[in-house]
C-alpha positions, -999 to +999 in steps of 0.1 A: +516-424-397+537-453-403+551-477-373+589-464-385+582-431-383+564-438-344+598-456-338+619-427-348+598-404-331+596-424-296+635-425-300+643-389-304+619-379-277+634-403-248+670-398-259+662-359-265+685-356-295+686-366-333+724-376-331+717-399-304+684-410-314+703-417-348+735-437-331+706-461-314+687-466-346+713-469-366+700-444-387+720-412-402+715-379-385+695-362-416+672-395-423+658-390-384+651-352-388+633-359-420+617-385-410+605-360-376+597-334-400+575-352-425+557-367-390+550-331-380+538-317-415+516-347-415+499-338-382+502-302-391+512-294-354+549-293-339+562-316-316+595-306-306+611-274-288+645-271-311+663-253-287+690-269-265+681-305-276+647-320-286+619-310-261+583-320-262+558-298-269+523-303-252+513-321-283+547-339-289+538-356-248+500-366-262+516-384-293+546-397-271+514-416-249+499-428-277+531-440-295+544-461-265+508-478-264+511-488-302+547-493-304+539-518-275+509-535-291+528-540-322+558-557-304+532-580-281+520-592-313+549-604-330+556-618-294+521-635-299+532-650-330+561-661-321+556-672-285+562-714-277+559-734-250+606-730-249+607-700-240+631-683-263+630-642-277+641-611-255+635-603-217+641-575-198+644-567-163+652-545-137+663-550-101+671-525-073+710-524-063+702-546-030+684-575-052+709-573-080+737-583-052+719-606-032+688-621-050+688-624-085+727-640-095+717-675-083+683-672-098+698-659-129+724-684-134+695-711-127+678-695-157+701-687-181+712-726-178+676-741-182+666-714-211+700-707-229+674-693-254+663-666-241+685-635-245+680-622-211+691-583-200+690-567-163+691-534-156+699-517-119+683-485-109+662-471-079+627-486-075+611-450-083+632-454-119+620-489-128+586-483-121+585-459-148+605-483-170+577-510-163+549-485-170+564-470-201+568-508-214+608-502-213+615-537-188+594-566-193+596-567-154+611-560-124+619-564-086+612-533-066+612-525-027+580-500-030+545-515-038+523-498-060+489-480-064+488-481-096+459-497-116+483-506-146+508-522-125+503-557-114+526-568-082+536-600-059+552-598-024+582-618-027+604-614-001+597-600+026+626-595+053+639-582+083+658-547+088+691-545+114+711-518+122+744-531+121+781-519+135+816-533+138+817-560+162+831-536+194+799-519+193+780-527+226+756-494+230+732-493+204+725-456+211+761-449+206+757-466+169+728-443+163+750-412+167+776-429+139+775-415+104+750-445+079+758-459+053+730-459+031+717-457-005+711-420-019+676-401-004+643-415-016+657-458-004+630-471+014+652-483+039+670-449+048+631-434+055+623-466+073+655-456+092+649-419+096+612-424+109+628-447+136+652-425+146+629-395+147+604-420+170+634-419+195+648-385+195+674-385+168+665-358+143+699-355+124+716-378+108+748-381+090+754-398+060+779-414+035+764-424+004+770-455-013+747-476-036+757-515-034+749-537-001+784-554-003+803-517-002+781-509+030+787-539+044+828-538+038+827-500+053+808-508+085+834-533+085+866-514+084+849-486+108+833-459+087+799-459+103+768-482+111+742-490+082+707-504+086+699-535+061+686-572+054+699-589+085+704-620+059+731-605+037+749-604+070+742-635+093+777-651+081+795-624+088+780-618+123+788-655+128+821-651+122+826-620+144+833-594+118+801-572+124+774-569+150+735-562+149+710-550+167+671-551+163+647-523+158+611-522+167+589-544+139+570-516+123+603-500+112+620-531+105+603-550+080+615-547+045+591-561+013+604-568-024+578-570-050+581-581-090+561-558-109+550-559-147+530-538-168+489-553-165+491-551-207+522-566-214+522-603-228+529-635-206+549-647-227+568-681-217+602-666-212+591-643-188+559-669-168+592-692-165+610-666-147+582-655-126+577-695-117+616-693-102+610-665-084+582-679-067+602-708-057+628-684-035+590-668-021+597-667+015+624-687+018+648-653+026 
């Protein structure tokens, strides 16, 4: 087995198609299935369902493992090599919705002036999507609200906040906000169950939702009178301020909200990426 042919391989089985697998590598669409083929013959075992796409076969998943742990051995050592004390080279993170709006563009825009080197990428998902991502060595790193048990994973608290249900600002009965419809991210947020376990505590078993998946288009609907939502009473001290909304406080074991950076215990340190850990740290408990 060559390193190429693991590439190819590792491509067609995330992407689940040769002409997609082909489009990201570059590749034409007969080179990849040739390339899959003589992989197979040379195992003498198959490792794709051709039916509807490219599937894994039991054996194709065992290979996938292996492959991601090479693939990402190979790349750490060229990183190795290459590493210096500027940091410089490619890193890749992930951040939920909530820290990608409220977090990470000063910290980003700090970095990206002190290490113009480094060619820096951010990606936006749920927590549940970038922990795989981390542990399949797809990000470099990345801020989640969940922490993990996970002996491959290592993790840092780094902000840990407070929760408010919050209405627009002619709300006075906070059991009247309870009964509105939420505006909340999509099932499986840790703050909707945080919310629905509270609500639950005191008698409220249904609850209506309208989805959204950005803090900011929450915030502007509780605003113009869709609903109440329940988030980081920092996003929204200004506003309150100002008179536009109006929160309310929930008992402290439903209110507290944690953000960790996680990274894969096996990938390499490299500078890029300790830098960018160091300015996180500096924001540690300051929100």
């Amino acid at each position: 087995m060559e390193s190429n042919e693991l590439r190819i391989f590792q491509a067609v089985a995330r992407e689940g198609s040769i002409t997609r697998a082909a489009q990201l590598l570059g590749y034409v669409q007969s080179n990849v299935t040739a390339r899959v083929q003589q992989l197979e013959a040379e195992l003498n075992t198959q490792l794709f369902y051709r039916q509807r796409g490219m599937l894994l076969t039991p054996a194709g998943e065992k290979l996938l493992s292996y492959t991601e742990q090479i693939i990402h051995l190979l790349d750490e050592a060229q990183k190795a090599m290459n590493d210096s004390e500027e940091p410089v080279g490619r890193l890749m993170l992930g951040a939920t919705h909530t820290a990608s709006a409220m977090y990470l563009p000063a910290i980003l825009a700090k970095y990206f002036k002190q290490y113009p080197k480094v060619e820096l990428s951010l990606m936006t998902d749920y927590s549940s999507e970038l922990v795989e991502k981390v542990r399949h060595f797809q990000l470099h790193g990345a801020l989640v609200k969940s922490e993990q048990n996970d002996d491959n994973i290592v993790q840092e608290l780094i902000l840990e906040e407070q929760l408010v249900l919050i209405s627009a600002p002619g709300a006075e009965d906070i059991e009247k906000v309870c009964h509105q419809p939420f505006l909340m991210n999509t099932k499986g947020c840790p703050h909707r169950e945080k919310l629905e376990t509270w609500l639950k505590s005191i008698g409220i078993g249904s609850v209506r939702y309208l989805e959204f998946n950005h803090p900011d288009a929450m915030i502007q609907g509780v605003i113009s009178g869709l609903g109440a939502s329940f988030i980081p009473k920092s996003s929204i001290q200004t506003l309150e301020q100002a008179g536009v909304v109006r929160s309310f406080a929930i008992p402290a074991p439903y209110s507290t909200a944690k953000t960790f950076f996680i990274r894969h215990k096996d990938s390499l340190m490299t500078s890029a990426l300790s830098k960018f850990i160091e300015m996180l740290q500096e924001v540690k408990g300051k929100v």
